[in-house]
N, C-alpha and C positions, 0 to 999 in steps of 0.2 A: 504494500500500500504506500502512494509516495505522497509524503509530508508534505502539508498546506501550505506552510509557511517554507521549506525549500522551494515550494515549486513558484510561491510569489517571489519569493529573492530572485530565481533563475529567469522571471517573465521579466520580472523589472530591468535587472542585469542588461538582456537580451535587447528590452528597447533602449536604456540607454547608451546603450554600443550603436546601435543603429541610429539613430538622434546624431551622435558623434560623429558619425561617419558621414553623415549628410551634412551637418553643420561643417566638416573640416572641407568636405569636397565643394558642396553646392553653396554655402553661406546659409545665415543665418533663415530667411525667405523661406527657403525650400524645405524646413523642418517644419513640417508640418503636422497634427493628431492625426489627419486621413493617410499622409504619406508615410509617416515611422510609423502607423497602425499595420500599413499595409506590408511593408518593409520586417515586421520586427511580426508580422504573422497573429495578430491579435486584432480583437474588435476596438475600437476607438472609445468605448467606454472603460473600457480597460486601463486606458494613459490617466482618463477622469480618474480614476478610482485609485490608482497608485501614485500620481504626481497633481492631482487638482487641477491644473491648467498647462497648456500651454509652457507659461510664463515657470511653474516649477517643476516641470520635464528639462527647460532649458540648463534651468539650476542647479539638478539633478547630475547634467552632463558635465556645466561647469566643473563641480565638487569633483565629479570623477576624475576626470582633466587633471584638474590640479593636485589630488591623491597624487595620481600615479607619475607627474612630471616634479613631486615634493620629492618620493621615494626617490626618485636617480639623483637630485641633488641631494637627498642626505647621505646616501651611501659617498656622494663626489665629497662629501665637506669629512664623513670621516676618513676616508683616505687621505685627505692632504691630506688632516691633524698626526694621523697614521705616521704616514711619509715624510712628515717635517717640509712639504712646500712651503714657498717662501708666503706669506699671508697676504703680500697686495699682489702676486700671480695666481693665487686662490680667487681671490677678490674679482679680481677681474677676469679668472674663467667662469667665475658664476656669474658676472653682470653678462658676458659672451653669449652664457647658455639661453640666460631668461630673454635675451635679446632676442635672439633666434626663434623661441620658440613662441614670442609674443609675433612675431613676421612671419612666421611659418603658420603661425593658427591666428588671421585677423580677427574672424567674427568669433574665436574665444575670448581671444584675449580682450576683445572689447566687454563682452559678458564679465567678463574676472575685473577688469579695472570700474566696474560699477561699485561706490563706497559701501553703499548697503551692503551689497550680496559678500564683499570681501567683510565687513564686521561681522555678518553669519557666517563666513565659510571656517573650519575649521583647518582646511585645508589653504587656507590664505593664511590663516594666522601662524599655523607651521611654516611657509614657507617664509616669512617674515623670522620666524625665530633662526633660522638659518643663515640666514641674512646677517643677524646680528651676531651669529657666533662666528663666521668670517668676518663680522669687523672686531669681534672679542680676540681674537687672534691679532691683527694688524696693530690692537693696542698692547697689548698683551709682548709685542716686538718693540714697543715705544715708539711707534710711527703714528699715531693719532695724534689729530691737530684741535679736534672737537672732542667733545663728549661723544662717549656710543651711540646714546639714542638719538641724536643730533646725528650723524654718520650715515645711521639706518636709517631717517627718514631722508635726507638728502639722494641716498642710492635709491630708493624707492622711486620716491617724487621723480627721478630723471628720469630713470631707467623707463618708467610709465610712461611718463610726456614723450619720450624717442621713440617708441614704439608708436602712440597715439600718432605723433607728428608726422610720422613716416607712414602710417597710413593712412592718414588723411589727403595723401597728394595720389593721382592714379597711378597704376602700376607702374606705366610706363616709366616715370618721372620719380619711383624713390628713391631716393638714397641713404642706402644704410649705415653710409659713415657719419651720417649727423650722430648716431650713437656712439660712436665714436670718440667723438669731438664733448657728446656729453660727459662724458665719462672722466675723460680727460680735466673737465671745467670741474668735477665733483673730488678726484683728485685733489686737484688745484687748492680747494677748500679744506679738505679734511684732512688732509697728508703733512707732515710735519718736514718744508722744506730742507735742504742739507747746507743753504746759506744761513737759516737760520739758526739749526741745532745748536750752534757757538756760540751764537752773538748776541740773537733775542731773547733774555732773560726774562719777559714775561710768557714768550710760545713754549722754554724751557720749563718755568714750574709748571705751567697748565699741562704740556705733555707731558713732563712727571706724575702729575696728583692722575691724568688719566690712566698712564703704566701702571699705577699701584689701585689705582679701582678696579682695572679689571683682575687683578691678584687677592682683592680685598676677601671675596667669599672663600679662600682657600688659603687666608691664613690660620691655621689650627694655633698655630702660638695666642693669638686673643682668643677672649671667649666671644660668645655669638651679640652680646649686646655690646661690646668694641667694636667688632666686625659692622656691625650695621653704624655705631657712631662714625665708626671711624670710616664707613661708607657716606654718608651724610657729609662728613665733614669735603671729602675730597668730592663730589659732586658739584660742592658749593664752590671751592676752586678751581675748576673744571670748565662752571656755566661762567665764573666772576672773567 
């Protein structure tokens, strides 16, 4: 006798793979409840009853998407850590990848960059903590110029608008090195120049007080209410 609820996992599964597939090939238009109904071999009340509308089939696919495009990037960020890569050639093979795959999947990645649907997705909110734990590393080297979360939103924010930007012009006419050039300008802000490292004694303590914040949770020498003071405290030198 085969199980109720495996065999809705496996119907659901089934359309959201197909949804995807239509969404990757034909754009977003062509996904439609009569055509993934038909495609994924079920009746259209069917997509009703497992996703409500339209609108959270789409969702549905997002989430998938981004599951399974978070999975290769966590397995990539424990390797460097693994390997000892250098953390701003980390860095900037994960802005590389998400680049790609935001040009490579337009009508996703426009779904993903909606703020709503990224505040629910759980799979957005992972791949943002990934994000941050390659700039945990780059500080962690004493190469940060900013605070972390300052860092992370900076990479975010561009990485998004280069991909938006770049799609918004027709095919014919994108070019992918405006990301590039983004990248470069985010650099620019967050990286702890090597003119500087000597001579600017205010970029010097703030990229100190940031090298030792990101060491702050793994000092065992304090106890845990030092750890958080003394987290607080270098935050506050950090943002000053």
């Amino acid at each position: 006798m085969i199980d109720q609820g495996t065999q809705r996992d496996e119907t659901r599964a089934r359309i959201v793979e197909v949804a995807g597939r239509m969404l990757r090939d034909e754009g977003a238009a062509a996904v439609t409840t009569r055509a993934v109904a038909e495609g994924a071999g079920v009746q259209a009340p069917t997509i009703y009853r497992l996703f409500g509308d339209k609108d959270g089939l789409l969702e549905a696919v997002a989430e998938h998407a981004m599951t399974t495009f978070t999975a290769v990037k966590a397995n990539a960020v424990r390797a460097a850590r693994d390997e000892q890569v250098d953390p701003l050639e980390d860095l900037r093979v994960g802005w590389t990848t998400t680049i790609g795959f935001g040009l490579a999947n337009p009508d996703l990645f426009v779904l993903l960059s909606d703020p709503e649907r990224g505040r629910r997705s759980a799979a957005a909110r992972a791949g943002t903590a990934l994000l941050a734990e390659r700039v945990r590393r780059v500080a962690e080297a004493g190469r940060l110029a900013v605070p972390e979360h300052r860092a992370v939103d900076l990479m975010h924010a561009a990485g998004t608008g280069a991909v938006l930007s770049i799609l918004s012009k027709p095919q014919a006419e994108r070019d992918a090195s405006l990301a590039d050039d983004a990248f470069a300008a985010v650099l620019g802000r967050i990286i702890v120049r090597d003119e500087e490292a000597g001579t600017d004694r205010a970029a010097a303590v703030t990229s100190a007080a940031i090298t030792l914040r990101a060491a702050a949770p793994d000092l065992d020498v304090l106890s845990s209410a030092e750890r958080t003071m003394l987290a607080e405290w270098l935050d506050r030198i950090a943002s000053a």
